[in-house]
C-alpha positions in Angstrom: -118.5 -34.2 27.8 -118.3 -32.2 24.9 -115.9 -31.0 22.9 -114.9 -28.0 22.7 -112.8 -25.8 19.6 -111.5 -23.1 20.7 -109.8 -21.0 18.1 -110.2 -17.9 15.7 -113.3 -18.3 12.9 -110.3 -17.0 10.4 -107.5 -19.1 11.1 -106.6 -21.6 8.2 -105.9 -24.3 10.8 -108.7 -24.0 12.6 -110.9 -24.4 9.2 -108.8 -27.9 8.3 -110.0 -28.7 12.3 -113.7 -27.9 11.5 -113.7 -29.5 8.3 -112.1 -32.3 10.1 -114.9 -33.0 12.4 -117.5 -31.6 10.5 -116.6 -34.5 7.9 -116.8 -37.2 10.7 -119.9 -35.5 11.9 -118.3 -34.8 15.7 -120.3 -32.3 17.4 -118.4 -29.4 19.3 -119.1 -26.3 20.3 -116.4 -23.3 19.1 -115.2 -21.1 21.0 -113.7 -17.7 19.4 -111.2 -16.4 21.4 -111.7 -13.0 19.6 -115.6 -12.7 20.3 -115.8 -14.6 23.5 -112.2 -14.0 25.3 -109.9 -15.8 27.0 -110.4 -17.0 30.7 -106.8 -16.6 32.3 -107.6 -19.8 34.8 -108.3 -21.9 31.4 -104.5 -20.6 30.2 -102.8 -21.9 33.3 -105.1 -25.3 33.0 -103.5 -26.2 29.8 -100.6 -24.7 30.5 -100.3 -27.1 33.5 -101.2 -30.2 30.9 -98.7 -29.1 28.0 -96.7 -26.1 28.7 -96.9 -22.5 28.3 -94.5 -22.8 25.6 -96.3 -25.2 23.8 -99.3 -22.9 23.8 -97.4 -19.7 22.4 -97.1 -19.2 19.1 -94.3 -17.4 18.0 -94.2 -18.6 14.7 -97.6 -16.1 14.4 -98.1 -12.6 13.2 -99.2 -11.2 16.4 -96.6 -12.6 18.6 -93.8 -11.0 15.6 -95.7 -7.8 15.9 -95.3 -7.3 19.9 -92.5 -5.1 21.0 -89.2 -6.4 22.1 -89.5 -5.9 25.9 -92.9 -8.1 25.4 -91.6 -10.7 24.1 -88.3 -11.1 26.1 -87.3 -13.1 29.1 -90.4 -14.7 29.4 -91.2 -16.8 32.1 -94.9 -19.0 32.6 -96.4 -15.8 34.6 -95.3 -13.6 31.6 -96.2 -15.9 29.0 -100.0 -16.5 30.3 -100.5 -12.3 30.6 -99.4 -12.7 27.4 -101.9 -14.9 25.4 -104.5 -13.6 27.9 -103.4 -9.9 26.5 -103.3 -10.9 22.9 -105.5 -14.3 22.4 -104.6 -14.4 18.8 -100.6 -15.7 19.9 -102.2 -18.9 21.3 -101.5 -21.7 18.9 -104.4 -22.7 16.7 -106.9 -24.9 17.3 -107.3 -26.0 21.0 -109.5 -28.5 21.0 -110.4 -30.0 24.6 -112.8 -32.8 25.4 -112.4 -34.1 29.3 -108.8 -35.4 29.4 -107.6 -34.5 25.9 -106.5 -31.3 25.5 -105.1 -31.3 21.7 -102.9 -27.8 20.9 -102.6 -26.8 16.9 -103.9 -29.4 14.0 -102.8 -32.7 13.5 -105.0 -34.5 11.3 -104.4 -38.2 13.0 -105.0 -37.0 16.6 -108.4 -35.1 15.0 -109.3 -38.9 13.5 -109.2 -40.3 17.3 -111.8 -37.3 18.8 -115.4 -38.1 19.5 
């Protein structure tokens, strides 16, 4: 299987992931969730393997940016609309390859990818 990055081109994280594999010479295949969306049925996948609140990231400028009302009392069928609505508050880098499903950058879980 292959792996797959999914991510923004932009993202500072996502370039240290890149560079990560790229330096280890692991082929993947990107997937930008800007130029090539978000499949809602891919959200509640992961969101089954990690948590919908492990995929949001409120920490980011998008998710700050959303009104009030959109980011209260949310719930897993609110939260996936939500990062299917605005693909830019999923935390950066996803990177899946058949059971791994890695959410955000962590450089010794990058070291065990092939």
């Amino acid at each position: 299987m292959t792996l797959i990055l999914h991510g923004i081109p932009n993202c500072d994280t996502v370039r240290r992931a890149r560079a990560a594999l790229d330096a280890r010479s692991v082929a993947y295949r990107f997937h930008d969730f800007r130029r090539d969306g978000v499949d809602p049925a891919m959200l509640a996948r992961w969101a089954a393997r990690v948590g919908w609140e492990r995929l949001l990231n409120r920490q980011g400028t998008t998710f700050r940016r959303l009104p009030d009302e959109a980011k209260a009392d949310l719930d897993e069928a609110r939260a996936l609309a939500l990062l299917a609505a605005h693909p830019t508050t999923i935390r950066r880098p996803v990177a899946e390859n058949g059971d791994v499903l890695l959410v955000g950058y962590d450089a010794e879980a990058y070291a065990s990818l092939a």
